[in-house]
C-alpha positions in Angstrom: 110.2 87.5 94.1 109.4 88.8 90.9 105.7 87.8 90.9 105.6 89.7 94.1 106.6 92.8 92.1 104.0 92.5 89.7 101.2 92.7 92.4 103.3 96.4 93.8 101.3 99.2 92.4 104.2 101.3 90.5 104.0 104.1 92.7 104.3 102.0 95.6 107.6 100.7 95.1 109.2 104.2 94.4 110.9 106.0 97.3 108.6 109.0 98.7 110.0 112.2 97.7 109.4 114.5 101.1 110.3 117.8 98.7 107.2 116.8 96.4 105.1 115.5 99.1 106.0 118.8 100.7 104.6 120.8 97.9 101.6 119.0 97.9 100.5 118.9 101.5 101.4 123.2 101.4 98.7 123.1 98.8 95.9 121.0 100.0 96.8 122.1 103.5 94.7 118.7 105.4 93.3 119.1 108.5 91.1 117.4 111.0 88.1 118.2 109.6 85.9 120.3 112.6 83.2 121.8 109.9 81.2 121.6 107.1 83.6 124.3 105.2 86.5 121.9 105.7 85.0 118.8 104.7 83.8 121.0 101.4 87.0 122.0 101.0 88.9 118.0 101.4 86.5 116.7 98.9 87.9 119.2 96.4 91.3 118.0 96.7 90.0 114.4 96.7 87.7 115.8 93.4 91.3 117.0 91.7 93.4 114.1 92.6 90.8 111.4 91.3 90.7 113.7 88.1 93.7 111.8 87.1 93.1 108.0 86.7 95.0 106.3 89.6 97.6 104.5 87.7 99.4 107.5 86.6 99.0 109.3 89.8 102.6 109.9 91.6 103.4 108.4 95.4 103.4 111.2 96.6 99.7 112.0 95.5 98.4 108.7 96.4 99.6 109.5 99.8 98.1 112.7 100.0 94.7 111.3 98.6 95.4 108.4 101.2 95.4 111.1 103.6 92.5 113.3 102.7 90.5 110.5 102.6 91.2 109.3 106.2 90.2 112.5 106.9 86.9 112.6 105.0 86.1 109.5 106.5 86.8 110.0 109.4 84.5 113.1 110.1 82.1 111.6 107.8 81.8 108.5 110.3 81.0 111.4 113.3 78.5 113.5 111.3 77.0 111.7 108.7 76.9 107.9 110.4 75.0 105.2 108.9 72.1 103.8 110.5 71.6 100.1 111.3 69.0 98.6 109.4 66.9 95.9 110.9 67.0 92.7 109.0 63.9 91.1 107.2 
């Protein structure tokens, strides 16, 4: 059990707290990205949350960034798709 612990980012194991998650999500305010503004504006909250090196980052912002990049990806997938390449 405790080498399972070990493999647990930190974050991970602490309980979410909803009140600080709240916060967060009121500030970035993530939608389904429909436009280009939107997906300018996502990749600025993804921008500020990476500006903080991962392991120090709080649940509750590695959920949001969890989020926000769904997001990205998601409408990235839809508008910017990645061609197949023929093999050699």
């Amino acid at each position: 059990m405790a080498a399972l612990n070990k493999t647990v980012p930190r974050p991970a194991r602490k309980k979410l707290d909803r009140i600080r998650y709240a916060n967060l999500l009121s500030e970035a305010l993530p939608v389904v990205i429909k436009t280009e503004g939107e997906y300018e504006r996502m990749l600025k909250v993804i921008d500020k949350l990476l500006s903080k090196e991962e392991r120090l980052m709080s649940r509750e912002e590695l959920e949001l960034l969890n989020l926000v990049s769904t997001l990205v990806e998601q409408y990235e997938d839809e508008h910017y798709p990645i061609p197949d390449v023929p093999g050699h």
